[in-house]
N, C-alpha and C positions, 0 to 999 in steps of 0.2 A: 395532546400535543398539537396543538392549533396553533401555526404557529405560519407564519410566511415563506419560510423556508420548504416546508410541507407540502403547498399545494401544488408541485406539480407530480406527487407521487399518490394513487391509492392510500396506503396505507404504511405505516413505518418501516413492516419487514420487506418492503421491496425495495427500501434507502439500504438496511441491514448485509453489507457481509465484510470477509473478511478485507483486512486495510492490505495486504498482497494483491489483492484481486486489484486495488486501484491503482497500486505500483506498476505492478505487472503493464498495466495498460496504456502506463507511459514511457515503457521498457520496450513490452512485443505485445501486441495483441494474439498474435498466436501463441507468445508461451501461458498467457491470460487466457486462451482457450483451453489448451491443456492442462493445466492447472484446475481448472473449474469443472472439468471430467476426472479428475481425481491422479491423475500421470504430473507424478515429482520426479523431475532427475536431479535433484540438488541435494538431497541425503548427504552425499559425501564428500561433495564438490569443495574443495580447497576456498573458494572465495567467501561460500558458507559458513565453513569451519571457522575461519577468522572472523566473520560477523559475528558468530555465536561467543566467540573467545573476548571480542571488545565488548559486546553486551555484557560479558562477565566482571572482564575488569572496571568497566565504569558503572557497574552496579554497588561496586565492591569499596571503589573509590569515594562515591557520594552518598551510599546508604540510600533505602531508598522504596517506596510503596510501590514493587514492581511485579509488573505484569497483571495489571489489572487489569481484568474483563469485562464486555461487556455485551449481555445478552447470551454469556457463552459462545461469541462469535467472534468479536472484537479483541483484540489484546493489545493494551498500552506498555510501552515497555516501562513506562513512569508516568504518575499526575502528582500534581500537589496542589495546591488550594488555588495557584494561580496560572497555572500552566499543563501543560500536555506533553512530554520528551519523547522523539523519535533518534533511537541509536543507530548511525550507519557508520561503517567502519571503512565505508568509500566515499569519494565526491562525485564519483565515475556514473552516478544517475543522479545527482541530486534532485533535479524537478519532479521524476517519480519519488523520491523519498517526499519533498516538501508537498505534494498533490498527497501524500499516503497522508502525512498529520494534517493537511487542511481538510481529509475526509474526517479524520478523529475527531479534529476540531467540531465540524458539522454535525455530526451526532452527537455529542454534549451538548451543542447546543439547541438541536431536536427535543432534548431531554432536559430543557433549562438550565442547561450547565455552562454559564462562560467562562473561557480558557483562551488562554494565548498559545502558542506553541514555541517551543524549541527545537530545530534541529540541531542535536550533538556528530557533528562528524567528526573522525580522525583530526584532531588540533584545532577544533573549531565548533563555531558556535552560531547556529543563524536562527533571529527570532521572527517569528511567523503569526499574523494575525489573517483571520478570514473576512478577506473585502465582501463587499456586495458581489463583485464583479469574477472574483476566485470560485462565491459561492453559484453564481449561474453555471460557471464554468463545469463543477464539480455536480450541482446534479445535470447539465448536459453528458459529460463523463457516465457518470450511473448507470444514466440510460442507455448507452451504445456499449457499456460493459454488461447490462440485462439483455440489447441484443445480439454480442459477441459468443455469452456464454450458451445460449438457445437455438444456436446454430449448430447445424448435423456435422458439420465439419470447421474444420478450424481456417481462419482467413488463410491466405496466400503468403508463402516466401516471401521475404523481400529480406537479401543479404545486405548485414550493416555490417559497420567492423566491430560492433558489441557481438555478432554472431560467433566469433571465434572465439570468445572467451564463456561461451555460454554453454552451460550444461546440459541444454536441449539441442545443439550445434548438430548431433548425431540424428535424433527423430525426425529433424528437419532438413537436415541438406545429405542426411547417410544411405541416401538409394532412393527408394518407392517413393513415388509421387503422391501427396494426400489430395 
């Protein structure tokens, strides 16, 4: 893997995890802490539930080589020979969804793999290619998601109004101070 992209990391598993982890980190960095300690409150969560039910229907709809892995870490919801599909069934974070497939993207092409991306949202369609400029961005990203996750505690509150509708709302603002 020699590759340009590569040199600011050791070695490939510390570019390696899952594409949540990058979301998350343009979402909350504390739900990204908790998350990376292993505490999910979205099991059940209604907003969940509907991602997993439009993953379904537009798997269903387009047929499709899904959920391919990678490294047993990674999981694409779709590739095909010229692309990468990231399924959200909200617009309500896009930029964490499109940072999630420009990470995809960046690992294919660690792996010599070039791909474009698609975001499929709700009635829509946006196509995503990784700049030079996306790609600094994204291993900067990395790195402060390697020092996020290595930290004994999770960053600090900071109420948005994505707080209220978040399944972590209770860990984070339901009493005790972290």
């Amino acid at each position: 893997m020699e590759n340009d992209s590569f040199k600011d990391f050791d070695n490939y598993e510390e570019i390696l995890m899952q594409g949540t982890k990058v979301n998350y980190y343009f979402v909350c960095k504390r739900k990204l802490w908790f998350y990376s300690k292993g505490i999910t409150m979205e099991k059940n969560d209604d907003s969940v539930l509907l991602g997993k039910l439009f993953h379904e229907e537009e798997k269903e709809k387009y047929g499709t080589r899904a959920d391919v892995e990678i490294d047993g870490v990674i999981k694409l919801d779709r590739l095909d020979a010229k692309r990468v599909f990231e399924l959200k069934s909200t617009k309500s974070m896009k930029e964490a969804a499109k940072y999630q497939l420009l990470y995809y993207i960046y690992v294919l092409k660690l792996k010599g793999i070039k791909r474009t991306g698609v975001l499929v949202l709700k009635n829509s369609r946006e196509y995503v290619e990784l700049t030079p400029e996306e790609e600094q961005k994204l291993v900067d990203v990395i790195q402060d998601i390697k020092r996020i996750v290595k930290a004994s505690a999770p960053p600090k509150q900071k109420k948005t109004k994505k707080c209220d509708e978040c399944a972590y709302y209770e860990l984070c603002f339901g009493g005790a101070d972290m």
